[in-house]
N, C-alpha and C positions, 0 to 999 in steps of 0.2 A: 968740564962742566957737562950737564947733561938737558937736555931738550926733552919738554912733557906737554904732549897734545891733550888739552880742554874738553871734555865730555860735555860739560855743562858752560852756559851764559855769566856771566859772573856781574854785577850790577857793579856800574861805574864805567864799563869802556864802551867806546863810543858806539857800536855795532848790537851792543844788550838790547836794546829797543828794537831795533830792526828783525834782529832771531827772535825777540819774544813776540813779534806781529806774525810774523813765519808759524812760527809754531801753534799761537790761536788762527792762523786762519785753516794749515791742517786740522785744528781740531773740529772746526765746525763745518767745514768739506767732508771730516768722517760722519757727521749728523748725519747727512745723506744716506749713508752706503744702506741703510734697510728697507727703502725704499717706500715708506711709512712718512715723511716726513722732507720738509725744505727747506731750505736757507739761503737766504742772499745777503750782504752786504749792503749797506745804503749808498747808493751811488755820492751822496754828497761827503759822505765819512767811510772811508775803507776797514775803522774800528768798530763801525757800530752793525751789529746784526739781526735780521728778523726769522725768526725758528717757528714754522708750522709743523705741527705732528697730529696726528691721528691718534687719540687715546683708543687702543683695543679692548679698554673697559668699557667705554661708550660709543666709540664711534666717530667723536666730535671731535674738529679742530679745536689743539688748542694752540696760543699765541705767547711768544715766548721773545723780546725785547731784549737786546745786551749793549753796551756798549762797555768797551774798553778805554780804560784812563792807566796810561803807565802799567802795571801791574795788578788792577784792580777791577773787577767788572760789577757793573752797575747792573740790573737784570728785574724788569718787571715782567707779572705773567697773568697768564688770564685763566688760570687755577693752580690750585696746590698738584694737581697729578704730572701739569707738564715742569714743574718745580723740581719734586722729585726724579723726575724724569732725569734734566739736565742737570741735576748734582748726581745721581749714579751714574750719567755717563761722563763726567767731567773724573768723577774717583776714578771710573776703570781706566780711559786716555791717557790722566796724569799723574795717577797711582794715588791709595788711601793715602789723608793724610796733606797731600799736597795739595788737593781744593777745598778751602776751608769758606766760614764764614755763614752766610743765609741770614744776617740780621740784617730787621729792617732800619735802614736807612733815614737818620734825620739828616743830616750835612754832606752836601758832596760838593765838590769844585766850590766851596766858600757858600753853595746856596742850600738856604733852609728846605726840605722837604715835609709837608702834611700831605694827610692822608685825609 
């Protein structure tokens, strides 16, 4: 027989959840590195995060809201540039392709959302 080590998570075994919290919380520790910008986790939810960045077209903070549910993040923002922002740095992270999505949101966890 022969033995083949796992590159990737594979959904179903018990530990997928655990490496997929690993890996977003590398990704939004990389937010940091330009020094432009901050993030912390919300002490009551270790999935849920808050993103300040300084747009260098303006100047101004903007406010960037995520939370993680299983595989899926929820993300509101306090303009379309810091939006943009973190969809191209989510493509370059985790490659085109694999961060998808940007629609808005009527039903999450069973609950209706208006705008």
């Amino acid at each position: 027989g022969k033995v083949a080590r796992l590159r990737k998570m594979i959904y179903g075994l018990p530990e997928s959840g655990r490496r997929f919290s690993e890996v977003v919380m590398k990704f939004f520790d990389s937010l940091k590195k330009d020094g432009s910008s901050r993030v912390r986790s919300i002490v009551s939810d270790r999935m849920a995060y808050v993103w300040k960045w300084i747009d260098p077209a303006t100047g101004k903070e903007e406010v960037l809201r995520a939370a993680l549910h299983v595989d899926d993040f929820l993300v509101s923002v306090s303009s379309p540039a810091i939006k943009a922002e973190f969809e191209r740095r989510m493509a370059s992270y985790f490659g085109e392709g694999r961060a998808t999505g940007g629609e808005p949101v009527t039903y999450h966890l069973g609950m209706r959302i208006e705008r």
